[in-house]
C-alpha positions as CSV (number, residue, x, y, z in Angstrom):
1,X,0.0,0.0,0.0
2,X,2.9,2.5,-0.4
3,X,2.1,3.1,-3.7
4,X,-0.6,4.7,-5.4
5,X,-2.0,2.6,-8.8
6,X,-5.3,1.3,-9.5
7,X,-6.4,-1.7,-7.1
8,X,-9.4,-4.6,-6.9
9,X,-9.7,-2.9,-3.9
10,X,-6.7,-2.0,-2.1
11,X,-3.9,-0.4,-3.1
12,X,-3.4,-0.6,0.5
13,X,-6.2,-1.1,2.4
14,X,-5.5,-2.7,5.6
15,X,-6.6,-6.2,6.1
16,X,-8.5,-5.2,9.8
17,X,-11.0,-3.4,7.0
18,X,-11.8,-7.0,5.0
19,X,-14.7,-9.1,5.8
20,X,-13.3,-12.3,4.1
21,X,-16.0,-15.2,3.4
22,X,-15.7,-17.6,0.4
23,X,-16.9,-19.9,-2.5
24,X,-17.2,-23.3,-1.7
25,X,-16.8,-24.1,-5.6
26,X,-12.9,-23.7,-6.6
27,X,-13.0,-21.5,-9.9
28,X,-11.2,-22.7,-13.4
29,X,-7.6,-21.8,-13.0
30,X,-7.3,-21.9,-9.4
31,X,-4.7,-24.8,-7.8
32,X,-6.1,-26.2,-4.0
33,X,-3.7,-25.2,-1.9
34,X,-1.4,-27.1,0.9
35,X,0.4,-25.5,3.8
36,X,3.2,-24.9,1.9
37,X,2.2,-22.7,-0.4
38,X,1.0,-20.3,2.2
39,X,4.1,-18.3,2.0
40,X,2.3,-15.0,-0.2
41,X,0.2,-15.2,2.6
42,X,2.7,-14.7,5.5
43,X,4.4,-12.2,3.7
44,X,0.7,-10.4,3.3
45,X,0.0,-10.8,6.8
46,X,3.3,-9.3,8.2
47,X,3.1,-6.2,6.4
48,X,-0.2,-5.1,8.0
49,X,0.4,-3.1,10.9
50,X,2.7,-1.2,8.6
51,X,-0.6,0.7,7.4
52,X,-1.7,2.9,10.1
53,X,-3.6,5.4,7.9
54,X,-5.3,5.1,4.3
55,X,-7.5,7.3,1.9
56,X,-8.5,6.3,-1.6
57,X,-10.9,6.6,-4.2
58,X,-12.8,3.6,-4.9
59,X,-15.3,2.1,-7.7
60,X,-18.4,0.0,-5.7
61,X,-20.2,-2.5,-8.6
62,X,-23.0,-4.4,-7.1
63,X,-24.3,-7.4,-9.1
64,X,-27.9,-8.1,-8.1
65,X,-29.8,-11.6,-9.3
66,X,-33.0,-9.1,-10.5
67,X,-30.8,-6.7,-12.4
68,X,-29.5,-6.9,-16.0
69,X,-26.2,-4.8,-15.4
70,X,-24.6,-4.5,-12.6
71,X,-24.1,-1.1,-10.7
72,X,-21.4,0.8,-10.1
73,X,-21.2,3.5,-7.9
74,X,-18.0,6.1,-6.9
75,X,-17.0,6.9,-3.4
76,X,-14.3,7.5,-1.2
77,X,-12.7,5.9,2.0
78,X,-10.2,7.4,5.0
79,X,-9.2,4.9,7.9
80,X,-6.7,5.6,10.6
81,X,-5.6,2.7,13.0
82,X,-7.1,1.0,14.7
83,X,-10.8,2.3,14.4
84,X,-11.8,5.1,12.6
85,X,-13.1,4.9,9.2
86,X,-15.3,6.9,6.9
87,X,-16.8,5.8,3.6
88,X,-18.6,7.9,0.9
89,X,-20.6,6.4,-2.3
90,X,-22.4,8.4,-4.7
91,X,-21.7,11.7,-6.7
92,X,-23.6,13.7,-4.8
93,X,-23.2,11.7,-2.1
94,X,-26.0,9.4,-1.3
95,X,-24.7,6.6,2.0
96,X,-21.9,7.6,4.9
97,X,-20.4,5.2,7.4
98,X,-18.4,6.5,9.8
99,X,-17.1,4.2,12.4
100,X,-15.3,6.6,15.4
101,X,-14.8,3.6,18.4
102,X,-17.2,1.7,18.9
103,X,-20.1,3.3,17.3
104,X,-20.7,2.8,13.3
105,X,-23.1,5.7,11.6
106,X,-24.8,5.0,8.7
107,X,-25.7,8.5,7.3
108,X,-28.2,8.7,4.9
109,X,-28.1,12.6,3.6
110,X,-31.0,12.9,1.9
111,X,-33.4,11.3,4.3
112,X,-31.9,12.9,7.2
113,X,-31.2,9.9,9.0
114,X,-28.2,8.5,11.0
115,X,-28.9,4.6,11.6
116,X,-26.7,3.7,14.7
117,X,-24.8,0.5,15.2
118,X,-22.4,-0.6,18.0
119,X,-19.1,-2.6,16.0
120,X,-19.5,-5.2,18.6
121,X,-23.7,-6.5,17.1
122,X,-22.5,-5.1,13.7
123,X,-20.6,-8.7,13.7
124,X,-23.8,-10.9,14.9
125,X,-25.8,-9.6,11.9
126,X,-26.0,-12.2,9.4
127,X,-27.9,-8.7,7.0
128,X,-24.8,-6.3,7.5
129,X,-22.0,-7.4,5.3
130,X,-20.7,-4.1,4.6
131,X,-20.5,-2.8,8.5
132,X,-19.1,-6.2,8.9
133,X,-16.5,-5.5,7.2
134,X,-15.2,-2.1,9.3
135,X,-15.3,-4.2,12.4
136,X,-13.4,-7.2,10.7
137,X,-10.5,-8.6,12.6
138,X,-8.1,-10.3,10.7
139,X,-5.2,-12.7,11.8
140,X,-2.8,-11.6,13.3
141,X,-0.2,-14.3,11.9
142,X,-0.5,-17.1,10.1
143,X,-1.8,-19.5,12.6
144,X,-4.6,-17.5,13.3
145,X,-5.4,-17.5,10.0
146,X,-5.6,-21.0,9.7
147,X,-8.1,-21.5,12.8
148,X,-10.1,-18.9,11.1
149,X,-9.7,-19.6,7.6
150,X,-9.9,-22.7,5.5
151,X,-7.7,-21.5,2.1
152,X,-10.2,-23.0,-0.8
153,X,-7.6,-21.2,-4.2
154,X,-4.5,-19.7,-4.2
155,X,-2.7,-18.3,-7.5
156,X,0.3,-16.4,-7.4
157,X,1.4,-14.8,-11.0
158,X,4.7,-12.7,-10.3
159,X,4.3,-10.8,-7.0
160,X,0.7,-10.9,-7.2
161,X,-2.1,-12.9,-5.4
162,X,-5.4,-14.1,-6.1
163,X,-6.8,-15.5,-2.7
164,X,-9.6,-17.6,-1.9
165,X,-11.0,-18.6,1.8
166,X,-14.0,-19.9,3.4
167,X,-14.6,-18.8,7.1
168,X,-14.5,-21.8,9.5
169,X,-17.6,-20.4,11.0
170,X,-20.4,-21.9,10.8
171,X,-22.9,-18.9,11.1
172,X,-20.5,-17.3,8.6
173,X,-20.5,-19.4,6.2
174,X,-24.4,-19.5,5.5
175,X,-24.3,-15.8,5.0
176,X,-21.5,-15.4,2.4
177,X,-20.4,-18.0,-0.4
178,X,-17.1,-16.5,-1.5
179,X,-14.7,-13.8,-1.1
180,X,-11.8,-13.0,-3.5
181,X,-9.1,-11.1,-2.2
182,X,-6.4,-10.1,-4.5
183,X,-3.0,-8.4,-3.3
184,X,0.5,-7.7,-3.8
185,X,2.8,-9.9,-1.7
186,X,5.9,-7.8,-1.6
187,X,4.2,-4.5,-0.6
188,X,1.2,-6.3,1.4
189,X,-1.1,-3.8,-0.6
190,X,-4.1,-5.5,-1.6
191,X,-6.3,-4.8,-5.0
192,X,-8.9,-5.3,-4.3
193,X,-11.7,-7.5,-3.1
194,X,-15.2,-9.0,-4.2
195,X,-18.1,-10.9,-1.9
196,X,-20.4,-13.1,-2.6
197,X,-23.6,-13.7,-0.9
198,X,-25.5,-16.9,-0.8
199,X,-28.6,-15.0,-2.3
200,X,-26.8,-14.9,-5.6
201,X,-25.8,-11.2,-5.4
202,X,-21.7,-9.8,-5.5
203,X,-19.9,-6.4,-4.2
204,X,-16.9,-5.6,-5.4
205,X,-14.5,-3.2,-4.6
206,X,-11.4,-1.3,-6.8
207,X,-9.4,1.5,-5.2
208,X,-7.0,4.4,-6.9
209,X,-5.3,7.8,-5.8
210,X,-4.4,5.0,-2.9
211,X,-2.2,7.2,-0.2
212,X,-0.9,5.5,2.9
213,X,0.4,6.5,6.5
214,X,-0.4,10.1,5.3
215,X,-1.8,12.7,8.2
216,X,-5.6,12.5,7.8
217,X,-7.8,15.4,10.0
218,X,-9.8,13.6,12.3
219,X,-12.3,15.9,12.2
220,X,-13.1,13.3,9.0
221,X,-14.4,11.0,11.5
222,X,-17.1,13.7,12.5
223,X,-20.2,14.6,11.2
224,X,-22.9,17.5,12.6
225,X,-26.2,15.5,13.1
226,X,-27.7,19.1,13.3
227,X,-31.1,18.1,12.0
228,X,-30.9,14.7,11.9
229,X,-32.9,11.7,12.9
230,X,-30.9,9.2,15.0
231,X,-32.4,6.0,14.8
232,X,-30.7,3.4,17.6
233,X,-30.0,0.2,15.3
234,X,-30.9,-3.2,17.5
């Protein structure tokens, strides 16, 4: 994530902000993996805690079973370590998450609304992938990996990854079919990443103007609720 170039979804987005689930069906061109060849993942894992702040522009395409076309929607995202994180779709912009502690916001301009989460339940809900995914703690080594994660594909072309795992829990795993995680094993940047729900539906994420460890204000992790309803999420 030092760099700045065009990512699935993470020129170098921190794993803590991943909510990894996966495909019980290996795709074509995918080898099944051994312990052995877990060594892109290693190197992944120990460049994490290098990222202590991120902001980049990303590219949300949702892929719906009742749509022809999926939708792709802009936005932008700012995290600082360990647990502030903001994300904006839509131009104008139409959702905000902020996540400041414990407490997750989802802002919904127009309407006036702020939905209220606590990261802790945000976890427990098998409906709330995307929260989910900003209270998402990942491994914090390899063998934590491995009693949370059962590595389904793994394809390594030069110095990058293509990554697929299937969460060992059971609740979990009824909620999301695959995740696809894509990242650069030299840098531990990763570019990107895509979920798929059981339903039949996919979000994907790709990232640019990627910056990382730069100062970000954290008056980003505020917002005036002047006005607004505030709606105590259960």
């Amino acid at each position: 994530m030092r760099s700045s170039q065009r990512v699935y979804f993470h020129f170098s987005i921190p794993m803590r902000l991943l909510f990894f689930f996966i495909a019980l069906i290996l795709p074509a061109g995918l080898h099944a993996v051994t312990p052995a060849d877990l060594t892109p993942v290693k190197k992944w894992l120990a460049r994490q805690d290098e990222f202590r702040s991120v902001t980049a522009d990303v590219v949300q395409t949702r892929a719906l079973r009742a749509l022809r076309s999926p939708l792709s929607t802009p936005g932008h995202l700012s995290f600082v370590a360990p647990d502030n994180f903001r994300w904006e779709l839509g131009d104008p912009v139409k959702t905000i998450v902020v996540r400041k502690g414990n407490v997750i916001d989802v802002i919904t301009p127009a309407k006036k609304r702020i939905e209220r989460h606590s990261a802790t339940s945000v976890g427990q809900k098998a409906g709330a992938q995307g929260l989910a995914m900003m209270n998402f703690q990942f491994a914090k080594d390899i063998a934590d990996f491995q009693k949370q994660f059962e590595v389904l594909a793994i394809e390594v072309t030069g110095q990058r990854c293509h990554l697929e795992v299937a969460p060992r829990d059971p609740q979990t795993r009824k909620m999301v079919a695959a995740i696809k995680i894509d990242f650069d094993t030299t840098s531990g940047q990763m570019f990107g990443f895509e979920i798929s729900t059981r339903d039949g539906s996919a979000l994907r994420n790709e990232f640019s103007n990627v910056r990382v460890n730069a100062k970000i204000d954290r008056h980003v992790f505020e917002f005036d609720s002047t006005g607004y309803e505030i709606i105590n999420a259960k």
